[in-house]
VOGU-951846 format. One record per residue (C-alpha): residue number from 1; residue in three letters; x negated, y, z. Coordinates in Angstrom, 3 decimals. Layout:
N
pos/code/u/v/w
NUM/ala/X/Y/Z $
...
***
This chain:
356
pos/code/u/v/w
1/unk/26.319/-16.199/9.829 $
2/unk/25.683/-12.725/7.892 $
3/unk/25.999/-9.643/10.187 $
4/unk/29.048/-8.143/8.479 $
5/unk/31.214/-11.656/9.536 $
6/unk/29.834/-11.896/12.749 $
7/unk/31.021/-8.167/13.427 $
8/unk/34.210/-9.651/12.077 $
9/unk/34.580/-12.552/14.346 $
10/unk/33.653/-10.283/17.363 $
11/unk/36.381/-8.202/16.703 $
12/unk/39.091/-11.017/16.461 $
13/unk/38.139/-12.443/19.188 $
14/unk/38.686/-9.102/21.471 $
15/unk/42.186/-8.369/19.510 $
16/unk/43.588/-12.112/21.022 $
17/unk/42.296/-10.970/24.303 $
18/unk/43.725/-7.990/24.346 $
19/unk/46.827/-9.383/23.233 $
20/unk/46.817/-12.005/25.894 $
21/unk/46.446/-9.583/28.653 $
22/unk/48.959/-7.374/27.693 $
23/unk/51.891/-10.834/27.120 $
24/unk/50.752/-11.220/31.242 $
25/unk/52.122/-7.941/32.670 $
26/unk/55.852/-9.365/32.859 $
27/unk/57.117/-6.533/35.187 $
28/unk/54.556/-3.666/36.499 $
29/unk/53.524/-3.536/40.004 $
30/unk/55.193/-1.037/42.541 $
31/unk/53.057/1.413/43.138 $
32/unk/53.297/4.711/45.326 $
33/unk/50.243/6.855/43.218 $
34/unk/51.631/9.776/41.631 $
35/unk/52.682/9.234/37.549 $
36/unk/50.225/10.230/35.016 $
37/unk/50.356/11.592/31.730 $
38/unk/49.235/9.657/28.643 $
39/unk/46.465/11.917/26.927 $
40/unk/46.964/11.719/23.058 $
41/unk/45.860/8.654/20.844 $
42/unk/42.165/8.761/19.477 $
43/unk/40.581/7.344/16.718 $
44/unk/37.087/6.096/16.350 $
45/unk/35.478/5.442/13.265 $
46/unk/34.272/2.117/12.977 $
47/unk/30.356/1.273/13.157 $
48/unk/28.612/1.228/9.949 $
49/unk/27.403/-1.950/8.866 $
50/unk/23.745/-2.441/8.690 $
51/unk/22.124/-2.607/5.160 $
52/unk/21.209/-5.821/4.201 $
53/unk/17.203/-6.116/4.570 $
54/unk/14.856/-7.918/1.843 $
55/unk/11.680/-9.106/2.715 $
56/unk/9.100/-9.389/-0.551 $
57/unk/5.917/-10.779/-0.202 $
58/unk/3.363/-10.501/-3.308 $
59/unk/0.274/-10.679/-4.980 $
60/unk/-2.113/-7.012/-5.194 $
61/unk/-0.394/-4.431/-6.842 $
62/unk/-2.165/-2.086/-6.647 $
63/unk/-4.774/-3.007/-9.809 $
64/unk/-2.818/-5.735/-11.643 $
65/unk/-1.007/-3.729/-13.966 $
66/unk/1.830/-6.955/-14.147 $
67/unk/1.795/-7.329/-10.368 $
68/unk/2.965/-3.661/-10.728 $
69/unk/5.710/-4.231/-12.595 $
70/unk/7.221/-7.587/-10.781 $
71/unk/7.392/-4.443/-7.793 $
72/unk/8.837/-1.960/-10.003 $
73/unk/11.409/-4.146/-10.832 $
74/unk/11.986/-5.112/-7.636 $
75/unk/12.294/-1.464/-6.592 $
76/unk/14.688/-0.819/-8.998 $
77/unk/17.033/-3.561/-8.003 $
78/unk/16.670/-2.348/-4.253 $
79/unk/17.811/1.435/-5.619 $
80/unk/20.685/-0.451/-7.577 $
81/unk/22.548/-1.890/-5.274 $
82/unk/21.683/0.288/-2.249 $
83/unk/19.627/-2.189/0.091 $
84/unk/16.089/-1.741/2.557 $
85/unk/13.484/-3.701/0.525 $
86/unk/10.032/-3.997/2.811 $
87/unk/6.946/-4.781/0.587 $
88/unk/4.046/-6.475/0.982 $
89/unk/1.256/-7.020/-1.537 $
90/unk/-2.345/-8.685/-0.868 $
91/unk/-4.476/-10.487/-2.639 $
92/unk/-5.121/-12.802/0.346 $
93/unk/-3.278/-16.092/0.750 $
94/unk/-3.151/-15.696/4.650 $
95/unk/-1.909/-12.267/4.284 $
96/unk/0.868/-13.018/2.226 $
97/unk/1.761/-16.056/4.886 $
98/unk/1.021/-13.594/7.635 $
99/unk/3.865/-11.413/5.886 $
100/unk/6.171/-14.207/5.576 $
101/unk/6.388/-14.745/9.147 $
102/unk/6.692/-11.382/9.900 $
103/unk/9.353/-10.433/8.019 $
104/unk/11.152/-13.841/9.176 $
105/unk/10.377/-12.306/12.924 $
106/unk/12.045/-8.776/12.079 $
107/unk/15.078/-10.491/10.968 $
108/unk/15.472/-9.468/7.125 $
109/unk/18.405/-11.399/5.480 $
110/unk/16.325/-12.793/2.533 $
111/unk/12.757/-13.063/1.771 $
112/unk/11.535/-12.988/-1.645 $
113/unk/7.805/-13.950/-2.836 $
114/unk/5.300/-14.571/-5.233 $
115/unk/2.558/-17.043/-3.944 $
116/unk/-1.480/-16.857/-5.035 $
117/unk/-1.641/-20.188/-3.535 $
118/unk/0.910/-22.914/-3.829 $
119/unk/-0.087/-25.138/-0.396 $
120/unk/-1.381/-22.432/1.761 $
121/unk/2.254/-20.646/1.856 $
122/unk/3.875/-24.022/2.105 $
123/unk/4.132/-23.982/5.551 $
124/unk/5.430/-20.761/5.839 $
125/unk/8.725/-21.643/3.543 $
126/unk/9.369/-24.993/5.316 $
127/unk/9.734/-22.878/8.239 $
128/unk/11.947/-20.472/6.527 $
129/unk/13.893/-23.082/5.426 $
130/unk/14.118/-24.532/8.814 $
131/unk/15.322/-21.682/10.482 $
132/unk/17.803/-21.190/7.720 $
133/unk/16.466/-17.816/6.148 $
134/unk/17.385/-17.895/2.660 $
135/unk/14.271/-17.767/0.095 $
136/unk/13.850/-16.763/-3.126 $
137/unk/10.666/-17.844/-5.388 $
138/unk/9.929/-15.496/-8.342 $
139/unk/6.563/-16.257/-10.556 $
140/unk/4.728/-18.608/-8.274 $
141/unk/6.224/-20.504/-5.759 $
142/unk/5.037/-22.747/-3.050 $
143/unk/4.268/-26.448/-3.049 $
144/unk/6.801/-27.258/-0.728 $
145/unk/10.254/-25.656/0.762 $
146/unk/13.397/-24.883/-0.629 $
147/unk/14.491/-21.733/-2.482 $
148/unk/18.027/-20.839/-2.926 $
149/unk/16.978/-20.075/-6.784 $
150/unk/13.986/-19.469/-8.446 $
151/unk/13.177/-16.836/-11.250 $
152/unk/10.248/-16.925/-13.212 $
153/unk/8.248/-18.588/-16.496 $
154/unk/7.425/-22.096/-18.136 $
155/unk/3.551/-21.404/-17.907 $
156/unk/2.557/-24.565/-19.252 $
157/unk/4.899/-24.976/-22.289 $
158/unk/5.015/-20.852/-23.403 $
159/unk/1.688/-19.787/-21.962 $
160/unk/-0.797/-22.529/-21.782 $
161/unk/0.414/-24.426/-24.986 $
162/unk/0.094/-21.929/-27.532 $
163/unk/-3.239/-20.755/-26.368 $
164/unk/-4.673/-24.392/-26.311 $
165/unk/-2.758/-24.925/-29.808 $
166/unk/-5.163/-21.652/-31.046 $
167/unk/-8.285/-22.937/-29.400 $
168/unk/-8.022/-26.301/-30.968 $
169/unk/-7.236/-24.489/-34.548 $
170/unk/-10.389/-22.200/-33.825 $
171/unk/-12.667/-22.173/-36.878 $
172/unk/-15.421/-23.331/-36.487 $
173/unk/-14.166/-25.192/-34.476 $
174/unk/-15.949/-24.532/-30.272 $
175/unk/-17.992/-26.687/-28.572 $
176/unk/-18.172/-24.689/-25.211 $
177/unk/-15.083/-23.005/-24.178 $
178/unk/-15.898/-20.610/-20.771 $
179/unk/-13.019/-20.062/-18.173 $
180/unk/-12.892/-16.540/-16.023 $
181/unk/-10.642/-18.022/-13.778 $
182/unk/-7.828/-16.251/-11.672 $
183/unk/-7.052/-18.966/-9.505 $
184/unk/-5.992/-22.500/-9.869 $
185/unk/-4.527/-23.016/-6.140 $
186/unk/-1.762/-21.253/-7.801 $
187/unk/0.629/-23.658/-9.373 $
188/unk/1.393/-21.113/-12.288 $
189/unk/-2.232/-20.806/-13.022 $
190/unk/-2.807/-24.791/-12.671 $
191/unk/0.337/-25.241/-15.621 $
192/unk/-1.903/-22.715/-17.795 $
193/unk/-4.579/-25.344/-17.600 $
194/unk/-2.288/-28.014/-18.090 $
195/unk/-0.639/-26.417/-21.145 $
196/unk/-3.903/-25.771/-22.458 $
197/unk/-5.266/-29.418/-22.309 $
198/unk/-2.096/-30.177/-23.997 $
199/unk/-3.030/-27.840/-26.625 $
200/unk/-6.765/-29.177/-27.073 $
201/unk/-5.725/-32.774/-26.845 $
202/unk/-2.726/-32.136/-29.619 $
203/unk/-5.200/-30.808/-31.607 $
204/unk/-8.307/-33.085/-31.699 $
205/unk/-10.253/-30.682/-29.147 $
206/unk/-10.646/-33.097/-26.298 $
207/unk/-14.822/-33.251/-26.189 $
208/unk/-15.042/-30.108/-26.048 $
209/unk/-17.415/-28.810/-23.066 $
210/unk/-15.867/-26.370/-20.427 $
211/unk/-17.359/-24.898/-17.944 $
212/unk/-15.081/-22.369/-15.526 $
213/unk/-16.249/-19.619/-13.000 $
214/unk/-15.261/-19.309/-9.593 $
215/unk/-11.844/-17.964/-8.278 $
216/unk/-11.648/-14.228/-8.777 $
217/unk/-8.288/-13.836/-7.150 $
218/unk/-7.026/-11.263/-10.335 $
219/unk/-9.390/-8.886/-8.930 $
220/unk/-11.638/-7.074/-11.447 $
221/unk/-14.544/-6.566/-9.528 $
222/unk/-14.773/-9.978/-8.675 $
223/unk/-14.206/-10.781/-12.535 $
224/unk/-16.982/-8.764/-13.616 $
225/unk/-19.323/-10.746/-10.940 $
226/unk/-18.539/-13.893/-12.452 $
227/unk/-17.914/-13.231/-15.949 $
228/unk/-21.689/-11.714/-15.296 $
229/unk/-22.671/-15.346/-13.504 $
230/unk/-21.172/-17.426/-15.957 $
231/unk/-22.656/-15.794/-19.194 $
232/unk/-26.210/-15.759/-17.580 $
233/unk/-26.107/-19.466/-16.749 $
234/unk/-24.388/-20.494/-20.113 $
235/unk/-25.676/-18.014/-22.979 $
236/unk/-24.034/-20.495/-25.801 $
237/unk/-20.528/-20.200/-24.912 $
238/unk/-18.435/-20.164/-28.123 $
239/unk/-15.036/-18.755/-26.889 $
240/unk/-14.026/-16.973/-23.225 $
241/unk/-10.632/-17.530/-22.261 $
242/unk/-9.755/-14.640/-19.226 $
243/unk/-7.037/-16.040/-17.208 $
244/unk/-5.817/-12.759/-16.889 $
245/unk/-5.907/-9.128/-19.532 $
246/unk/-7.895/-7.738/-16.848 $
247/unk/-10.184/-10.623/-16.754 $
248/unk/-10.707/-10.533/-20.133 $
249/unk/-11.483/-6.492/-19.659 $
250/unk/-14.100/-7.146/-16.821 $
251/unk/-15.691/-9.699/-19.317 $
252/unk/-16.091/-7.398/-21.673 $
253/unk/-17.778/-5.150/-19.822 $
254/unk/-20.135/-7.867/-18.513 $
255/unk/-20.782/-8.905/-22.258 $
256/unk/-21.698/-5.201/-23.218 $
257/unk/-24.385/-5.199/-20.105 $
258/unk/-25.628/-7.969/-20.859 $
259/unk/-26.216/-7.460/-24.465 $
260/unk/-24.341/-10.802/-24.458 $
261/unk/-23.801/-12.386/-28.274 $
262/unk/-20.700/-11.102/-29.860 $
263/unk/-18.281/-13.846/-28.679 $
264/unk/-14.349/-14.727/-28.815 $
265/unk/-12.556/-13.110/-26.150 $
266/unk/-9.028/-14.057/-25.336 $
267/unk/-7.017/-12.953/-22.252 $
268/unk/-3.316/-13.723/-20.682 $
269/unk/-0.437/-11.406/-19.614 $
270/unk/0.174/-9.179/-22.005 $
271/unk/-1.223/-5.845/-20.220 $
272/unk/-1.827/-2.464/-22.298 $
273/unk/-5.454/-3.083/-21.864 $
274/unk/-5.073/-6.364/-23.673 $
275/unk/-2.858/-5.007/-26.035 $
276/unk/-5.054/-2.076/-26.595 $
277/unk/-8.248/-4.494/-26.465 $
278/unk/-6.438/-6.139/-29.567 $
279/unk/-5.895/-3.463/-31.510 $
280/unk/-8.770/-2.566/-31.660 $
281/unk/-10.689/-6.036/-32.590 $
282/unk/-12.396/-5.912/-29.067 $
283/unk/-10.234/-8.981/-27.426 $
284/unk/-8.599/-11.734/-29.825 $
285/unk/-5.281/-12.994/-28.178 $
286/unk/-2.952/-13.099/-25.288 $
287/unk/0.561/-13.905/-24.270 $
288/unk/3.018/-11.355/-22.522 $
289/unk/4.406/-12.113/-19.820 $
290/unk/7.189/-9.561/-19.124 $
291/unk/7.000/-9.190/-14.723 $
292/unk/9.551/-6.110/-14.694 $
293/unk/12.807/-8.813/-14.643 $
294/unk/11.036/-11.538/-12.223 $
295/unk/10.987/-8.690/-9.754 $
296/unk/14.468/-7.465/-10.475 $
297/unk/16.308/-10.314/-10.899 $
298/unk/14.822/-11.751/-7.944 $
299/unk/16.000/-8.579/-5.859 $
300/unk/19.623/-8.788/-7.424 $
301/unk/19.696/-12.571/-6.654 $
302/unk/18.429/-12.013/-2.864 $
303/unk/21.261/-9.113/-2.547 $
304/unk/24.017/-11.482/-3.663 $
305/unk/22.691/-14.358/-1.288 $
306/unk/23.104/-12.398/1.388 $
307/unk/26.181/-10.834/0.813 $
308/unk/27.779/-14.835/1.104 $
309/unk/27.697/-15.680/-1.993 $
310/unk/26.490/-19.151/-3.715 $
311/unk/23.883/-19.467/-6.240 $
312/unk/25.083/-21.557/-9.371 $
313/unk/21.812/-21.736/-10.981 $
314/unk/18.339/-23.171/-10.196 $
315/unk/16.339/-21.239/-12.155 $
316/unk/16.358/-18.982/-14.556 $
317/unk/13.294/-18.514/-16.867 $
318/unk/12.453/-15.529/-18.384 $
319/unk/10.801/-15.945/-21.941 $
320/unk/7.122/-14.523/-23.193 $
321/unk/5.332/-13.606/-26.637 $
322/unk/2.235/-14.544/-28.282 $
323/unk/0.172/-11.441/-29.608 $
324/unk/-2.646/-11.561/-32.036 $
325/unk/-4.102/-8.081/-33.734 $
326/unk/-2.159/-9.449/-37.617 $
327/unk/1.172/-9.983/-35.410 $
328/unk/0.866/-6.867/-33.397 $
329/unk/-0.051/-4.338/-36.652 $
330/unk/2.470/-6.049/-38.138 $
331/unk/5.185/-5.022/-35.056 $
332/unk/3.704/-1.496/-35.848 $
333/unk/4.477/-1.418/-39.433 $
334/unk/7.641/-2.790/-39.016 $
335/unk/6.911/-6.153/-40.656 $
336/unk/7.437/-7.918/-37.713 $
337/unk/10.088/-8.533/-35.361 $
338/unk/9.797/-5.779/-32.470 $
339/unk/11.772/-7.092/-30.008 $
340/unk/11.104/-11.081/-28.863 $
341/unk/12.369/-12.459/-25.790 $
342/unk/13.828/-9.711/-24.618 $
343/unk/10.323/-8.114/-24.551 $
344/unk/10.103/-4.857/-26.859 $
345/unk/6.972/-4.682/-28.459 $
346/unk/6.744/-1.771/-30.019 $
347/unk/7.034/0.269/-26.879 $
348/unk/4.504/-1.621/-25.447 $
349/unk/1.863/-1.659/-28.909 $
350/unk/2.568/2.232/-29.555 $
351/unk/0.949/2.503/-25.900 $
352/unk/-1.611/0.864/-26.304 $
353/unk/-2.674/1.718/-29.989 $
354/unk/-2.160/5.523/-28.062 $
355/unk/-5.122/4.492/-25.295 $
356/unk/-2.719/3.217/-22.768 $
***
């Protein structure tokens, strides 16, 4: 029962007492104690109800430009509708599950969260479930456990798809395709692989060799170790596909120490460096996805949960763009659309072709 209807039902229940006492007093009682005077009514104000509390639980935000956003948003949904949002962001699975059971201990109404690994924060939202904290999933969610609603992206049909559809088009055509990878225990990252076999496989592609590094966890250090691994072991890769903009920006800085072969870079996300890595010839595609309304509309969904109220939808996806450099100097000359799913691209070009 939410706080503000149990302070309700508290209060009822001491009115029909007080009631029932007073119906018992037929006749006073003699008494020989000298009258009193009534002292003048008072009024109380009544208590103020507690703000509802949001838990969010989320990946590191504080390098992943997107991860950034999803918060931002988030932020800005708290400041909208006047509610306590706590925050937590790690790139460790067992943080994030450490977080979810801590917020679930403090007692926040709602707990919204962004998983980096689908099964290890299972667990953690059957128990949720279980103890009948309400849960919303934005991005990424868990393997198992229910969420009240769920905001966030088709990764394998809008993500994965059109960058396998561009790899199988690639002319010449590749015979070794290189993977930074982010990491595939995440079920949004897994549909990117999915989407992009469907890609390969639509297009002919299917023998083509791949060979991926190590999970990096979206952190760029750890990208630049094993973009610097894989490209030592496999010096005849014909395309690198970061699983991430900042991936794809750690490669390149492997490539340049390396003196590694100028090679086809494409990246994910959609992040000013990629954009700006576009621009100027240096990375070759990517697909934005827009975090600022995951984080937001997860926030304003959590909010309405716990003021009672029922959620009519299961999901609701938010759209994303495919950018190449002809598409994106074509958004800024005004030959192309600028705005695409919601997503306004010329804001977001004019930054990067600017330096970011």
């Amino acid at each position: 029962m939410p706080k503000k209807y149990l302070r309700s039902f508290v209060a009822v229940i001491m009115a029909f007492a007080m009631l029932a006492a007073a119906c018992g007093e037929d006749e006073p009682a003699e008494t020989t104690a000298a009258p009193t005077t009534t002292a003048a009514p008072t009024t109380t104000a009544p208590p103020e109800e507690e703000p509802i509390r949001i838990g969010l639980v989320i990946p590191d935000f504080t390098q992943n430009e997107l991860i950034l956003a999803l918060k931002t948003g988030a932020d800005d949904a708290a400041a909208d509708y006047g509610v306590e949002l706590l925050v937590t962001g790690s790139g460790n699975a067992q943080d994030l599950v450490a977080a979810v059971e801590n917020y679930a201990a403090a007692g926040v109404d709602v707990i919204v969260y962004d998983t980096i690994d689908a099964q290890a924060l299972a667990p953690a939202i059957l128990a949720l479930n279980d103890a009948g904290i309400p849960v919303v999933c934005t991005v990424a969610c868990a393997s198992e456990g229910v969420s009240a609603i769920e905001i966030g992206y088709d990764y394998r049909t809008d993500m994965g798809r059109p960058l396998g559809d561009w790899l199988a088009a690639y002319e010449p055509a590749p015979s070794k395709l290189a993977f930074i990878d982010s990491n595939q225990a995440d079920e949004s990252i897994a549909a990117i692989y999915a989407g992009i076999e469907d890609g390969l496989e639509a297009g002919g592609l299917t023998d083509v060799e791949r060979v991926v590094s190590p999970p990096t966890n979206w952190d760029r250090a750890a990208g630049l170790d094993a973009a610097r691994s894989l490209l030592t072991a496999h010096p005849d890769v014909d395309i690198i596909v970061g699983l991430h903009d900042l991936l794809a920006g750690a490669t390149l800085t492997a490539m340049e120490e390396l003196g590694y072969k100028e090679t086809t870079l494409t990246g994910l996300g959609g992040t000013c460096e990629g954009l700006m890595n576009i621009l100027e010839g240096r990375q070759a595609l990517t697909v934005i996805q827009p975090l600022y309304p995951a984080g937001y509309l997860a926030v304003e969904a959590a909010v309405k949960i716990a003021q009672g109220e029922t959620m009519t939808e299961e999901f609701i996806p938010i759209g994303m763009v495919v950018v190449d450099k002809a598409f994106a100097e074509g958004v800024l000359d005004g030959s192309e659309e600028p705005v695409q799913s919601g997503v306004d691209l010329l804001t977001a070009l004019e930054a990067a072709d600017a330096g970011c």
